[in-house]
PDB file with one MODEL, atoms N, CA, C and O in Angstrom:
MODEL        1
ATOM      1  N   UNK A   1      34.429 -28.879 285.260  1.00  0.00           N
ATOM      2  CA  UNK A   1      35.685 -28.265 284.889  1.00  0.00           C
ATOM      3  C   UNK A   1      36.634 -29.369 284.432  1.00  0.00           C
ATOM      4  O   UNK A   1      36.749 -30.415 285.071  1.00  0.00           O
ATOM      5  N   UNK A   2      37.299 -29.117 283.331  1.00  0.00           N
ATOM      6  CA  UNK A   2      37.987 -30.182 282.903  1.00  0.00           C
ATOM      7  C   UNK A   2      39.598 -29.842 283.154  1.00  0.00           C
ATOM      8  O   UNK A   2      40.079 -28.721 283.323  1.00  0.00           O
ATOM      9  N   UNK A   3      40.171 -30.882 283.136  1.00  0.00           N
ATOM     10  CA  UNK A   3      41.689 -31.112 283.382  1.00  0.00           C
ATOM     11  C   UNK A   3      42.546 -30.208 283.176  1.00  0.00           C
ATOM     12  O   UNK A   3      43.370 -29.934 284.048  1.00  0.00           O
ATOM     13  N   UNK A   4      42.515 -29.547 281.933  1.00  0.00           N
ATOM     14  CA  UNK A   4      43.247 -27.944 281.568  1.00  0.00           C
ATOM     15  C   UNK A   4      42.490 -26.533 282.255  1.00  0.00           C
ATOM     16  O   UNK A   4      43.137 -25.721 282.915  1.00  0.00           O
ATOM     17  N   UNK A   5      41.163 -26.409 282.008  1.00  0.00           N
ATOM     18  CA  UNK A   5      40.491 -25.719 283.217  1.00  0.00           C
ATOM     19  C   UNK A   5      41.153 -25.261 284.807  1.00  0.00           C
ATOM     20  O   UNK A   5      41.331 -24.123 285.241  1.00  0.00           O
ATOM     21  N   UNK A   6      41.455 -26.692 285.521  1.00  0.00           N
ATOM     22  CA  UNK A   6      41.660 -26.729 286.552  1.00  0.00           C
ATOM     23  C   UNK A   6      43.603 -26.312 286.478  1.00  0.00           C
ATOM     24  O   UNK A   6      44.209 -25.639 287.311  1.00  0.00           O
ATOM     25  N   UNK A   7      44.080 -26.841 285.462  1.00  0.00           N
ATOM     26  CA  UNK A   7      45.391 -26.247 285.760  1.00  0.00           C
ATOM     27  C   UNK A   7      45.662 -24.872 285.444  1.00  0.00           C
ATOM     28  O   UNK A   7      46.600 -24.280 285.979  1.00  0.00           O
ATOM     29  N   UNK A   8      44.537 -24.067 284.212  1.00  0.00           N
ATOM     30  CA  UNK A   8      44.484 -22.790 283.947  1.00  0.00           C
ATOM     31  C   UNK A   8      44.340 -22.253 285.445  1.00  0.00           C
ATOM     32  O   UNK A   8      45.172 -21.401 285.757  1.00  0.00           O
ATOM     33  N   UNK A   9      43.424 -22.614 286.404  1.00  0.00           N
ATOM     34  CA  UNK A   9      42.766 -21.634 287.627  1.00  0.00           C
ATOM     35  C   UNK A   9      44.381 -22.086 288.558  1.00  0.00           C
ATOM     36  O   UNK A   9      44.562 -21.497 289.623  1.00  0.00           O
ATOM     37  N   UNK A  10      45.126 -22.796 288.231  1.00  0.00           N
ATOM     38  CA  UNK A  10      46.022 -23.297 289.506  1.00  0.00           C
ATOM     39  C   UNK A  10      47.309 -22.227 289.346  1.00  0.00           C
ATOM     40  O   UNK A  10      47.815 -21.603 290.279  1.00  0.00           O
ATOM     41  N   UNK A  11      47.764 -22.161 287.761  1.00  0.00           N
ATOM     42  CA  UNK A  11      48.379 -20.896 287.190  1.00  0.00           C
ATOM     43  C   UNK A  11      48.230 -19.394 287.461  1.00  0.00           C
ATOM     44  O   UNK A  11      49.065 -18.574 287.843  1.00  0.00           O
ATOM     45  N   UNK A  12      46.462 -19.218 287.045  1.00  0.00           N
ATOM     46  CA  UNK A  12      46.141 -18.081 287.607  1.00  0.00           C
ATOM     47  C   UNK A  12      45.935 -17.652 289.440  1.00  0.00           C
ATOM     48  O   UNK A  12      45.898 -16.513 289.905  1.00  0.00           O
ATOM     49  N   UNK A  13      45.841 -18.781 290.096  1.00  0.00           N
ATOM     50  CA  UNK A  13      46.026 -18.578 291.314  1.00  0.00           C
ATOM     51  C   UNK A  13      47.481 -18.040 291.620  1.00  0.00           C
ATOM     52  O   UNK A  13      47.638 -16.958 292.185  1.00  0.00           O
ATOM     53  N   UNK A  14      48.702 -18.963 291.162  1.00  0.00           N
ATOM     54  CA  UNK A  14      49.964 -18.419 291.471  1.00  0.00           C
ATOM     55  C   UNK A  14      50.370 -16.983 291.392  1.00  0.00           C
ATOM     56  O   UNK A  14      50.928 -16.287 292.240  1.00  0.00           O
ATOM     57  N   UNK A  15      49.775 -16.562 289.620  1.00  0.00           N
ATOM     58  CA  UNK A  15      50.362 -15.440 289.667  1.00  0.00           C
ATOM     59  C   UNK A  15      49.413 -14.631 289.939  1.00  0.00           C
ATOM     60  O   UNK A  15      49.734 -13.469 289.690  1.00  0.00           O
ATOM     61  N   UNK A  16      48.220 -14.771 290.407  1.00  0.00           N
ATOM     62  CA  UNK A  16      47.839 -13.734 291.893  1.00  0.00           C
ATOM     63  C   UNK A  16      48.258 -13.572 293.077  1.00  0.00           C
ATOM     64  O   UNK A  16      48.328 -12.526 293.721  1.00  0.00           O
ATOM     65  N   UNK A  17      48.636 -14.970 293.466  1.00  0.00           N
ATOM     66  CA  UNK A  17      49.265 -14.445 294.817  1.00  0.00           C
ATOM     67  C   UNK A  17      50.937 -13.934 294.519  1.00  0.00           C
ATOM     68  O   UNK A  17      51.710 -13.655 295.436  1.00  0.00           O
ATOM     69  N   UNK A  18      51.125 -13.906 293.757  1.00  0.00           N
ATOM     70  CA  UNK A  18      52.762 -13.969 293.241  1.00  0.00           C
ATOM     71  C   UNK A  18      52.595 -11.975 292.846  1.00  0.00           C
ATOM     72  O   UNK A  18      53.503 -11.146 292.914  1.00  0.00           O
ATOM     73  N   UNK A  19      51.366 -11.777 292.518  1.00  0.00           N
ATOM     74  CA  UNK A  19      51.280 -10.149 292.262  1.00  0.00           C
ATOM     75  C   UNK A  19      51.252  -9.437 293.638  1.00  0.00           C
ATOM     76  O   UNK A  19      52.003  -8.568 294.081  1.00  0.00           O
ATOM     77  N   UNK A  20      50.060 -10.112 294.248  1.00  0.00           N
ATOM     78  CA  UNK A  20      50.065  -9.476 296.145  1.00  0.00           C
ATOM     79  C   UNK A  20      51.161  -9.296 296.358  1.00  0.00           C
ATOM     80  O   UNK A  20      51.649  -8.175 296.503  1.00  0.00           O
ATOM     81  N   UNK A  21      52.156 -11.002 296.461  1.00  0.00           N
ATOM     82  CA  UNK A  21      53.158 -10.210 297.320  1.00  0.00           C
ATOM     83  C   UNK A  21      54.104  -9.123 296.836  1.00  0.00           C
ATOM     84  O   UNK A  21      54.757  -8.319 297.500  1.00  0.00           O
ATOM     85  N   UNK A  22      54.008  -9.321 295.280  1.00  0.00           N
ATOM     86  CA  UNK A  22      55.408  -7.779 294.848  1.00  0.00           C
ATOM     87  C   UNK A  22      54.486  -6.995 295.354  1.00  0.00           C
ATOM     88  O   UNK A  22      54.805  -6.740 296.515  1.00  0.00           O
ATOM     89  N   UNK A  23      53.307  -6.386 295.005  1.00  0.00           N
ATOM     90  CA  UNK A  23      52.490  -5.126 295.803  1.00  0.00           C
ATOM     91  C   UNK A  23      52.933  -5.033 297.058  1.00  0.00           C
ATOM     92  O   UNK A  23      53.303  -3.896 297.350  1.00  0.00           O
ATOM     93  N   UNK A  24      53.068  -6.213 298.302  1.00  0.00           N
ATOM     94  CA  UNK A  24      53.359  -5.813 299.227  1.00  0.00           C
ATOM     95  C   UNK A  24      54.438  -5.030 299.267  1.00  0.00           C
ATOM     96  O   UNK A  24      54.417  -3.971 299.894  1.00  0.00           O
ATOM     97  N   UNK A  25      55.384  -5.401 298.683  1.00  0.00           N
ATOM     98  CA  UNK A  25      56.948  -5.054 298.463  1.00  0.00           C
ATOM     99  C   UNK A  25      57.134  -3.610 298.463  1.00  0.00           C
ATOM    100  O   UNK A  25      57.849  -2.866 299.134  1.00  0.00           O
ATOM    101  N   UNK A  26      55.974  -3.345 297.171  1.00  0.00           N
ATOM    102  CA  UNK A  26      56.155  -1.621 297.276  1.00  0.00           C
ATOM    103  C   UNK A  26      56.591  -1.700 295.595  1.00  0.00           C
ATOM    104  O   UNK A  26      57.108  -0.688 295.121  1.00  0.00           O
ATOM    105  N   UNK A  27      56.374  -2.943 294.670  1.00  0.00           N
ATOM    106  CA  UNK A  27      56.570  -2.767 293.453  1.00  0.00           C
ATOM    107  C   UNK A  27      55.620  -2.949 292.909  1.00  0.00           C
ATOM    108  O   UNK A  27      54.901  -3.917 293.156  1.00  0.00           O
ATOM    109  N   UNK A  28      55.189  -1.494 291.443  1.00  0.00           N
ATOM    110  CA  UNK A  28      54.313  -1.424 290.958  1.00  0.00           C
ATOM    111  C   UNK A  28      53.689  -2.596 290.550  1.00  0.00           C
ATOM    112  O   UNK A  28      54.548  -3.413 290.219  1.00  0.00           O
ATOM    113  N   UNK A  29      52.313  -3.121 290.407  1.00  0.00           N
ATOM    114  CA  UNK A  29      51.418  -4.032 289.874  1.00  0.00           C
ATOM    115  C   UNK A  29      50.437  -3.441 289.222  1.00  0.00           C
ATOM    116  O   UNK A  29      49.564  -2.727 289.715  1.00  0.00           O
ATOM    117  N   UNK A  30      50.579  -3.745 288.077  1.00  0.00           N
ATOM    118  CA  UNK A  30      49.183  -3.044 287.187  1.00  0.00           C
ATOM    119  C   UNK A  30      48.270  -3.440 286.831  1.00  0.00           C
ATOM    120  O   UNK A  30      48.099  -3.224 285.632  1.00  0.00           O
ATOM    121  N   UNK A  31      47.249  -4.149 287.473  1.00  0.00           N
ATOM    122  CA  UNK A  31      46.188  -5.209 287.281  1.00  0.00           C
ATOM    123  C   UNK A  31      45.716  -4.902 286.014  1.00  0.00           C
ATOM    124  O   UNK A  31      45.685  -5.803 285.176  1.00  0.00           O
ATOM    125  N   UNK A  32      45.309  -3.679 285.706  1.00  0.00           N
ATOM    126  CA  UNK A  32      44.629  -4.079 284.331  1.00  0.00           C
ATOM    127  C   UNK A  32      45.357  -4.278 283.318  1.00  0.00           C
ATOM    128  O   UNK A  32      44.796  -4.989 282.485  1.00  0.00           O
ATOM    129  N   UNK A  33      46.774  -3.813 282.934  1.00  0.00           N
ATOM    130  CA  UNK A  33      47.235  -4.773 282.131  1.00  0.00           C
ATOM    131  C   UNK A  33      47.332  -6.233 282.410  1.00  0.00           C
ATOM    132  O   UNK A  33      47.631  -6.835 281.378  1.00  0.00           O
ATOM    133  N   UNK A  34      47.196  -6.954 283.360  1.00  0.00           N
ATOM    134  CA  UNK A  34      47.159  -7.960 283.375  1.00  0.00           C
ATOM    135  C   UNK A  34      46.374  -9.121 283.357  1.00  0.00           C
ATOM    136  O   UNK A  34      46.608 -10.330 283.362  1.00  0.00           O
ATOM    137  N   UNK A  35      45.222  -8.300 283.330  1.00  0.00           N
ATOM    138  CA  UNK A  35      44.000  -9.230 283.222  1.00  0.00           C
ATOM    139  C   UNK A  35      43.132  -8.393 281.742  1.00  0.00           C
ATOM    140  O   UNK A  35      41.911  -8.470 281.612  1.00  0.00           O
ATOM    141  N   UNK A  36      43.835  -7.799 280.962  1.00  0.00           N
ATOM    142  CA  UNK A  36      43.717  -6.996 280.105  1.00  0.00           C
ATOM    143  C   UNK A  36      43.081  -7.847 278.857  1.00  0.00           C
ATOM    144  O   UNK A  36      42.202  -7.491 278.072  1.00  0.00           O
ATOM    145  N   UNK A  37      43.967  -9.372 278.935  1.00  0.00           N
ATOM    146  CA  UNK A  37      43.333  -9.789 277.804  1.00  0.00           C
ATOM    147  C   UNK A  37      42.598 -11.324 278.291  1.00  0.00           C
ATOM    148  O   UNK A  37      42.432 -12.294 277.550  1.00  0.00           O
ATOM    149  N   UNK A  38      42.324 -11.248 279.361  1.00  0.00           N
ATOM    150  CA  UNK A  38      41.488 -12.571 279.996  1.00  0.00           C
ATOM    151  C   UNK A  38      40.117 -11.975 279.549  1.00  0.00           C
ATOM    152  O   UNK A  38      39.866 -10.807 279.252  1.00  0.00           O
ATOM    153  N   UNK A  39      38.913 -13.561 279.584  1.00  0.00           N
ATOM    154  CA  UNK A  39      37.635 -12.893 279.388  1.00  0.00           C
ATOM    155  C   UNK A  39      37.019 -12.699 280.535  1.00  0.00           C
ATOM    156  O   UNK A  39      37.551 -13.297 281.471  1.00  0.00           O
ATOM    157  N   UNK A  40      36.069 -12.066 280.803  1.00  0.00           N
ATOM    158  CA  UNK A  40      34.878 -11.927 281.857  1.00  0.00           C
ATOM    159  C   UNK A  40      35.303 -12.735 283.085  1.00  0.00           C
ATOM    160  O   UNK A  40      35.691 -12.265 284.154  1.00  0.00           O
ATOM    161  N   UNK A  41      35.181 -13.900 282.794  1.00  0.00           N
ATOM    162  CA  UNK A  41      34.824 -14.809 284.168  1.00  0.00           C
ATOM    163  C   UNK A  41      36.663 -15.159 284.399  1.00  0.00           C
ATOM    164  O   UNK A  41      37.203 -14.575 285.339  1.00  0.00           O
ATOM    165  N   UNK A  42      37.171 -15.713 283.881  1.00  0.00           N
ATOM    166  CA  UNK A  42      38.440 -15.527 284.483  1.00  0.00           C
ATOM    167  C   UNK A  42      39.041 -13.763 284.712  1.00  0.00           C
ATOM    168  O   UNK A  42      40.246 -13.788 284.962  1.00  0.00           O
ATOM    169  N   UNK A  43      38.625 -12.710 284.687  1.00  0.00           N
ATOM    170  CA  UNK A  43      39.169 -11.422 285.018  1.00  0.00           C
ATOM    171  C   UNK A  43      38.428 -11.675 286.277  1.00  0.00           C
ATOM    172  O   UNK A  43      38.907 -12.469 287.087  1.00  0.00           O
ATOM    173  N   UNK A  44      37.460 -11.158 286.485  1.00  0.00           N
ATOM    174  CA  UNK A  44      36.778 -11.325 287.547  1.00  0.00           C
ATOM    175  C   UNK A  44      37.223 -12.490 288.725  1.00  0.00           C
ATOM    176  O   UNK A  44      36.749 -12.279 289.842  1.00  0.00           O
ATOM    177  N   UNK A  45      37.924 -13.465 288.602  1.00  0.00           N
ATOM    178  CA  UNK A  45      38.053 -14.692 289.567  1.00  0.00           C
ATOM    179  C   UNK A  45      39.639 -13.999 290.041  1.00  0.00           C
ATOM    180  O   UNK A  45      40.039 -13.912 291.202  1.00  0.00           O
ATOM    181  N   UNK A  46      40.460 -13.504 288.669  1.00  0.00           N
ATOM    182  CA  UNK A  46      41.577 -13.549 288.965  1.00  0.00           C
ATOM    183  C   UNK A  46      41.720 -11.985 289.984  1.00  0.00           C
ATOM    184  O   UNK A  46      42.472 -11.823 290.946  1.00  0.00           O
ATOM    185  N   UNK A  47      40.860 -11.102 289.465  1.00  0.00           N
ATOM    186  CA  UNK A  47      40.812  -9.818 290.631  1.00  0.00           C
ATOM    187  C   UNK A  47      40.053 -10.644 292.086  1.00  0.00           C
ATOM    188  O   UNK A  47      40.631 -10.328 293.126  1.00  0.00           O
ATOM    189  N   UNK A  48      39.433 -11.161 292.188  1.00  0.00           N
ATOM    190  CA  UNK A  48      39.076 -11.858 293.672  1.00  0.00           C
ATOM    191  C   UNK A  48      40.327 -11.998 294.284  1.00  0.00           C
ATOM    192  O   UNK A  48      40.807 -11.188 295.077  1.00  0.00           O
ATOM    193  N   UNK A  49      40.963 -13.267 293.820  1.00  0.00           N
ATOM    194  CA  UNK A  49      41.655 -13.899 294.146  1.00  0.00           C
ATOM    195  C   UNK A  49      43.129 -12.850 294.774  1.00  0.00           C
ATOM    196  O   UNK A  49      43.526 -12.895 295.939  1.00  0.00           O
ATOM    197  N   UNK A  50      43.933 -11.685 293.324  1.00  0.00           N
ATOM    198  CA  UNK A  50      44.319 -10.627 294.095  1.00  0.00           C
ATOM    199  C   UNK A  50      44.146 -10.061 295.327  1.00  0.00           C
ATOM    200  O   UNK A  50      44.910  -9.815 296.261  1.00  0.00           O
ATOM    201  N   UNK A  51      42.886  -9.895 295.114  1.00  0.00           N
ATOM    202  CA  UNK A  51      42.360  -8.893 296.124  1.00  0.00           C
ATOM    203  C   UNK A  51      42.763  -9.563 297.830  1.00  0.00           C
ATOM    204  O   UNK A  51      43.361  -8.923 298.695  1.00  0.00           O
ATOM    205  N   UNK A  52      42.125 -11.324 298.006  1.00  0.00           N
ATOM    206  CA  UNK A  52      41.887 -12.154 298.539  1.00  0.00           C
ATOM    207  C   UNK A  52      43.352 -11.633 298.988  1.00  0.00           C
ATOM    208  O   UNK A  52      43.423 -10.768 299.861  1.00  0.00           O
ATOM    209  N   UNK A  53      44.602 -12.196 298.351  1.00  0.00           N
ATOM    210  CA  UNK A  53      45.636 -12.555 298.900  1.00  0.00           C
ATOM    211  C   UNK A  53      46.475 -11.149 299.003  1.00  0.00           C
ATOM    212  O   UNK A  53      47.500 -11.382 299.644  1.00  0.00           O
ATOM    213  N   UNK A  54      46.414  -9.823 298.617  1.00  0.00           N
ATOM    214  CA  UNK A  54      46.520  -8.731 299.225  1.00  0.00           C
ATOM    215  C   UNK A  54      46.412  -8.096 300.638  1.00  0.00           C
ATOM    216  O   UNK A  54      47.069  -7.240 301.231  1.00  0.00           O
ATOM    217  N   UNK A  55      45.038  -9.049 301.029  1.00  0.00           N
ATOM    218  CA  UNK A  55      44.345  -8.719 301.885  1.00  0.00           C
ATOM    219  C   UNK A  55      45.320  -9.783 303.408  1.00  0.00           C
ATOM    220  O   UNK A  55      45.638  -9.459 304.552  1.00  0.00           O
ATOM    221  N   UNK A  56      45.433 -10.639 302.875  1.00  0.00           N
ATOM    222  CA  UNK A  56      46.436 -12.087 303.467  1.00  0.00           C
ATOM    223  C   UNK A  56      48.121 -11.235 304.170  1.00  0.00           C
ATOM    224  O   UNK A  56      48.554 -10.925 305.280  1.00  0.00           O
ATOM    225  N   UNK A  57      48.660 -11.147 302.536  1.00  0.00           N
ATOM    226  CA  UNK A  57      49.239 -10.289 302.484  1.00  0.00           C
ATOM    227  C   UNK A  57      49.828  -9.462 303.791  1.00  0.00           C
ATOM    228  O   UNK A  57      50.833  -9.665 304.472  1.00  0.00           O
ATOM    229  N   UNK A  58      49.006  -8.651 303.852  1.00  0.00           N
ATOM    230  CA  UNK A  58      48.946  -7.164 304.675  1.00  0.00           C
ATOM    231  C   UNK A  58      48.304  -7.493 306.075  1.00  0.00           C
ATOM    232  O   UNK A  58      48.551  -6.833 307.084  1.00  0.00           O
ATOM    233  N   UNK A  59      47.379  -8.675 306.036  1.00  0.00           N
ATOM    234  CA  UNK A  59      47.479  -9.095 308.054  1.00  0.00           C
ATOM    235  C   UNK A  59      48.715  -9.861 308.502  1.00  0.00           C
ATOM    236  O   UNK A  59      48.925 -10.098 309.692  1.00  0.00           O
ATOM    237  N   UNK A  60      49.515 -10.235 307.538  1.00  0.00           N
ATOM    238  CA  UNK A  60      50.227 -11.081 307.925  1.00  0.00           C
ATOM    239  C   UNK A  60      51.575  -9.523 308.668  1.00  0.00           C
ATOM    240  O   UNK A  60      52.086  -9.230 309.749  1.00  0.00           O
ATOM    241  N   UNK A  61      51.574  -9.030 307.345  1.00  0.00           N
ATOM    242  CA  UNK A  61      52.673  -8.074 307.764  1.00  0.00           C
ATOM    243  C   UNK A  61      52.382  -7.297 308.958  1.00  0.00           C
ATOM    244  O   UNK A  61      53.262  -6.731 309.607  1.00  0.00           O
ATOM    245  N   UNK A  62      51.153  -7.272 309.244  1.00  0.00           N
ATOM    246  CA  UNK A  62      50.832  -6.355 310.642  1.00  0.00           C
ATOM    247  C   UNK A  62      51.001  -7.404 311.822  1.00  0.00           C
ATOM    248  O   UNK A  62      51.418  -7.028 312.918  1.00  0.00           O
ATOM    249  N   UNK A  63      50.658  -8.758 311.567  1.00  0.00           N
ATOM    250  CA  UNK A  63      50.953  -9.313 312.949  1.00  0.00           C
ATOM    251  C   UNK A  63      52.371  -9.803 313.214  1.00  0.00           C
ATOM    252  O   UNK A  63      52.870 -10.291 314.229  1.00  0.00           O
ATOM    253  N   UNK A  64      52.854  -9.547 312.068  1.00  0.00           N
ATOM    254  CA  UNK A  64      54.568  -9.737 312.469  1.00  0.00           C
ATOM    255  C   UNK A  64      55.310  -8.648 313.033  1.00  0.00           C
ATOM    256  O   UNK A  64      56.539  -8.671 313.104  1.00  0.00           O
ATOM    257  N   UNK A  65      54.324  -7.316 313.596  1.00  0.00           N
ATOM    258  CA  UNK A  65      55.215  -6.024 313.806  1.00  0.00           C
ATOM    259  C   UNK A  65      54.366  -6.112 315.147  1.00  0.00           C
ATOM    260  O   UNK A  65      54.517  -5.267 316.029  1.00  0.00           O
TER     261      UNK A  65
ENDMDL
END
């Protein structure tokens, strides 16, 4: 993976976890427009990664109650 590679996945990490948390919020997120015009292997990493920190997300909010 080369130098722009790695800052593309560091970008797309942010604004996955940056989508979880508005979802947590209770504000719409529309994944497929948003990975609408990525190819294959970055759609696929960047729905993981959603998913991943959704999941983060939502234990966190349960062990704070």
């Amino acid at each position: 993976m080369n130098h722009n590679d790695m800052y593309s996945m560091k970008n797309f990490d942010f604004l996955a976890r940056s989508f979880a948390r508005m979802h947590a919020q209770g504000q719409p997120v529309d994944l497929q427009a948003i990975v609408g015009n990525m190819d294959e292997e970055h759609r696929e990493w960047f729905c993981q990664r959603y998913e991943l920190y959704c999941r983060q997300v939502s234990s966190q909010a349960e062990a704070a109650h």
